[in-house]
C-alpha positions in Angstrom: 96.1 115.8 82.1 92.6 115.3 80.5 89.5 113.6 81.9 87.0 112.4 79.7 84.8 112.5 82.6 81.8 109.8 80.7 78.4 110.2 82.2 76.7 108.1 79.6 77.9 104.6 81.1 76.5 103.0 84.3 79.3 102.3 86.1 78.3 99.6 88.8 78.6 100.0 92.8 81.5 98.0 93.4 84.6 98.8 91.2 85.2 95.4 89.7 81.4 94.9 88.9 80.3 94.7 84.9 78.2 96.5 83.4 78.2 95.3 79.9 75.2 92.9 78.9 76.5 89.6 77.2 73.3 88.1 75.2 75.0 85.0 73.8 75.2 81.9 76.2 77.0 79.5 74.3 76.8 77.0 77.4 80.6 76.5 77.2 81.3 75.3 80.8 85.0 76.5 82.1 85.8 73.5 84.6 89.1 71.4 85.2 88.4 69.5 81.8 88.7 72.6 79.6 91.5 73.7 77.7 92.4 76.9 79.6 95.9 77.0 77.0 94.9 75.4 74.0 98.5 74.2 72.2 96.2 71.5 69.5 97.9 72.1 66.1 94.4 72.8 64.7 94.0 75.5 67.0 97.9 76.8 66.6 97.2 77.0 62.9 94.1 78.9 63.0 95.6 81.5 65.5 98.9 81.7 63.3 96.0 82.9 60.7 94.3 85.1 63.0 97.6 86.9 64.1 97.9 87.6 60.5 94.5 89.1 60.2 95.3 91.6 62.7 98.9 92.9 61.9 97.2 93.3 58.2 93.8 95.0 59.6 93.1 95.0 63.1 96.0 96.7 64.6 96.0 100.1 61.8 92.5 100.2 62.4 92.7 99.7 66.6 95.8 102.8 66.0 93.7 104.7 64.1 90.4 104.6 65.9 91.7 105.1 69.5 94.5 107.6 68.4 97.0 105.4 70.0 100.3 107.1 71.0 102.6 104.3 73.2 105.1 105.9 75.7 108.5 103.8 77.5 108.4 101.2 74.9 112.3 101.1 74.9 111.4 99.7 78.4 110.6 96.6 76.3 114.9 96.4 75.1 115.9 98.0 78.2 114.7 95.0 80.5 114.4 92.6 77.5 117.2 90.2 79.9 114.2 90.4 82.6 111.2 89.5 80.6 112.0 86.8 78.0 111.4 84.5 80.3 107.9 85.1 81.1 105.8 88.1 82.5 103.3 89.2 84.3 101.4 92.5 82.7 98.5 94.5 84.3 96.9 97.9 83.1 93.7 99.4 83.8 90.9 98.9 81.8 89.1 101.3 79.8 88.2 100.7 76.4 86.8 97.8 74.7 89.5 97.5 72.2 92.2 98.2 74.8 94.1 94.7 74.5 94.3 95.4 71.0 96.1 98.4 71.8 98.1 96.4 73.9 98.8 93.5 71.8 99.8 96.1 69.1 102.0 98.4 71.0 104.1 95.2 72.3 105.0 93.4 69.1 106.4 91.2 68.4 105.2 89.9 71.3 102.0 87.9 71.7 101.1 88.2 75.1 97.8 86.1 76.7 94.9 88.2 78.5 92.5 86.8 81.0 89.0 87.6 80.5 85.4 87.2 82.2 84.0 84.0 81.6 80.9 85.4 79.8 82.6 87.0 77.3 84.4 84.0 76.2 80.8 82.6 75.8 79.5 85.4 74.1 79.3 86.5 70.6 83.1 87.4 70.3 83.8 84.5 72.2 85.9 82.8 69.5 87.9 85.5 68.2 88.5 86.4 72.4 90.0 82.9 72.4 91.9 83.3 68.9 93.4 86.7 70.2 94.8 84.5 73.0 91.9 84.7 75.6 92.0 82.6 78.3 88.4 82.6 80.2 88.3 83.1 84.4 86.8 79.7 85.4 83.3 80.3 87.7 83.0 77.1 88.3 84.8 75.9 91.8 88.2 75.7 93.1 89.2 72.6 90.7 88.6 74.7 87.7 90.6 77.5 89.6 93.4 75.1 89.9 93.3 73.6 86.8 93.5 77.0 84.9 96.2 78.6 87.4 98.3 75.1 86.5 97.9 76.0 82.5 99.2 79.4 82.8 102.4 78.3 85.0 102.8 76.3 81.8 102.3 79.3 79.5 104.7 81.8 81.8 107.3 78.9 82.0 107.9 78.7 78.6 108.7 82.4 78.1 104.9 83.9 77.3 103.5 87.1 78.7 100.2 87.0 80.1 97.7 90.7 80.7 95.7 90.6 83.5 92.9 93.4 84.3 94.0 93.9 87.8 91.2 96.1 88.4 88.4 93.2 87.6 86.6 95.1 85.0 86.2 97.5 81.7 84.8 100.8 82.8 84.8 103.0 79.1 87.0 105.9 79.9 87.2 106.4 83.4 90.6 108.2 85.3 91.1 107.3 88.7 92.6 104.1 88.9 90.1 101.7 90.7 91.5 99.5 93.2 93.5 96.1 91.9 92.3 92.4 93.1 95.2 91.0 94.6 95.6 87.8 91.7 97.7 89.7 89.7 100.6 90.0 92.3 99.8 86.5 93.5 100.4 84.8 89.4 103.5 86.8 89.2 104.6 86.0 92.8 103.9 81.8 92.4 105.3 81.8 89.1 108.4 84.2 90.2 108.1 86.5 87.0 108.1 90.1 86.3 105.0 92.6 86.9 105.1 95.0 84.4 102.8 97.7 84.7 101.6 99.9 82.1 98.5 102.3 81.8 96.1 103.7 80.0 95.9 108.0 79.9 93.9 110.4 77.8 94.2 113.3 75.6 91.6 115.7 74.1 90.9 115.0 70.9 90.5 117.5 68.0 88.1 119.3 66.7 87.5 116.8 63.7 87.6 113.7 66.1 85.5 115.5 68.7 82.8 116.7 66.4 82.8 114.8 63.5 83.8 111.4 64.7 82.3 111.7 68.2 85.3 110.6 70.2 85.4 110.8 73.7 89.1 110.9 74.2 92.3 110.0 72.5 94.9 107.1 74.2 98.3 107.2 75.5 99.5 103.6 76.0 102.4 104.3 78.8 104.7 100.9 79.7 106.6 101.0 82.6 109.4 99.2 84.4 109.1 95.5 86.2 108.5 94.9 89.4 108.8 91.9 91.4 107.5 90.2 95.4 109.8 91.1 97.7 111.0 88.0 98.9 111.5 89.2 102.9 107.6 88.8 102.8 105.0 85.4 102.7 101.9 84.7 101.6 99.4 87.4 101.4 101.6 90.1 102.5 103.9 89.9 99.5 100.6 89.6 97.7 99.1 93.2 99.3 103.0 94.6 98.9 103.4 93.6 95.0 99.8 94.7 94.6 99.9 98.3 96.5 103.4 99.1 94.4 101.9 97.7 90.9 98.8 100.7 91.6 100.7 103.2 92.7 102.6 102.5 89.6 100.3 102.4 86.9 98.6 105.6 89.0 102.2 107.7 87.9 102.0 106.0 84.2 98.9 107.2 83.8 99.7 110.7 85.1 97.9 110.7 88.5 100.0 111.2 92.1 98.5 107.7 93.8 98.5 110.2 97.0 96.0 112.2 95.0 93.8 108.9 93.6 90.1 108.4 94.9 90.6 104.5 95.5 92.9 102.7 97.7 95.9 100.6 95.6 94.5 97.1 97.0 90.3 96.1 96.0 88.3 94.9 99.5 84.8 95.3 98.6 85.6 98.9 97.2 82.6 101.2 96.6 82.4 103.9 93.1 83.1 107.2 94.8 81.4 110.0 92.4 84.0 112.7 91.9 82.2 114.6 89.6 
């Protein structure tokens, strides 16, 4: 198994913390007025055009730059019964362009992604959206509830929705950091499938390595569902459903979770420096 091992990023104290710096503001505020699903017709139309764009350009080009291999996609057929009705993903996150990945190793599927509220008000903001971002509110529990009532709307009627269980994009890190528990909690209100899938590494090539730069190629590795065991309430299905969906995407992505540096569920979780 191959560990890219980056030293060049400043990976934050706490391990859902940011360290990317947004410059645009565009002042959009995410409250319990904003469109969290946006169905308009206008909108619809422009996204049937951007999904275009990137089965044309984006997708090659995401294969091509990140060396993308995908791994248990006949997971997809094998459990297609489960997951038509709506699921749950979650992955760790690594790369900027790793929902592209995603979006390209799952087609025809279309699946949303959450993402931090200050990238949808950055520069990318409106292709984040197009692409089927939906922004975290920070605004208060109403805009909390108003977005968590959007994507029971979006699950119920069949779609899959990512979610960056971990809390943040750290650029080619290995261990799997420790999950936030609202992953396990969307798939457990909405009763859908979690299905994990990871992100693992190989050494690239002489050409890539030296030429190109590249830090590491990806292996996009889809696993099985899971789902809340129903003998449990409340939180503890929520800390069950999360601890399994870690330990899961740990053995995607090649790692023993006996053997990981970070506990499966996130409670104010310090970066432990392994190397």
């Amino acid at each position: 198994m191959f560990d890219p091992r980056p030293t060049k990023y400043p990976f934050p104290e706490y391990t859902d913390s940011h360290y990317l710096i947004v410059k645009k503001n565009d002042g959009t505020v995410f409250d319990s007025a904003y469109p969290y699903v946006d169905k308009t017709p206008s909108f619809m139309r422009k996204r049937k055009l951007f999904n275009v764009l990137l089965r044309l350009i984006v997708f090659p080009l995401t294969r091509l730059r990140l060396g993308l291999k995908v791994k248990g996609r006949e997971n997809l057929d094998k459990y297609a019964d489960e997951l038509k009705n709506g699921a749950v993903l979650c992955s760790n996150h690594v790369h900027l362009w790793d929902f592209l990945a995603i979006r390209s190793a799952l087609l025809p599927h279309k699946p949303y992604v959450l993402i931090w509220a200050p990238n949808v008000r950055g520069e990318n903001g409106k292709n984040m959206r197009l692409i089927g971002g939906i922004p975290i509110p920070d605004t208060g529990p109403a805009a909390t509830s108003a977005q968590l009532k959007a994507i029971d709307g979006l699950l119920d009627s069949g779609d899959w929705l990512q979610i960056y269980s971990e809390g943040s994009m750290w650029e080619f890190y290995q261990p799997i950091r420790p999950f936030k528990r609202g992953t396990a909690y969307i798939a457990r209100r909405s009763d859908k499938p979690l299905l994990p899938m990871a992100f693992s590494y190989r050494e690239p090539g002489w050409i890539r390595k030296h030429i190109f730069r590249q830090t590491a190629l990806f292996t996009l590795n889809i696993g099985t569902p899971l789902y809340a065991d129903s003998s449990l309430l409340g939180k503890d299905a929520d800390n069950d459903l999360c601890a399994r969906s870690h330990d899961a995407v740990c053995r995607l992505a090649g790692i023993d979770p006996a053997d990981n540096i970070y506990p499966p569920v996130f409670n104010k979780t310090r970066r432990v420096d392994y190397y």
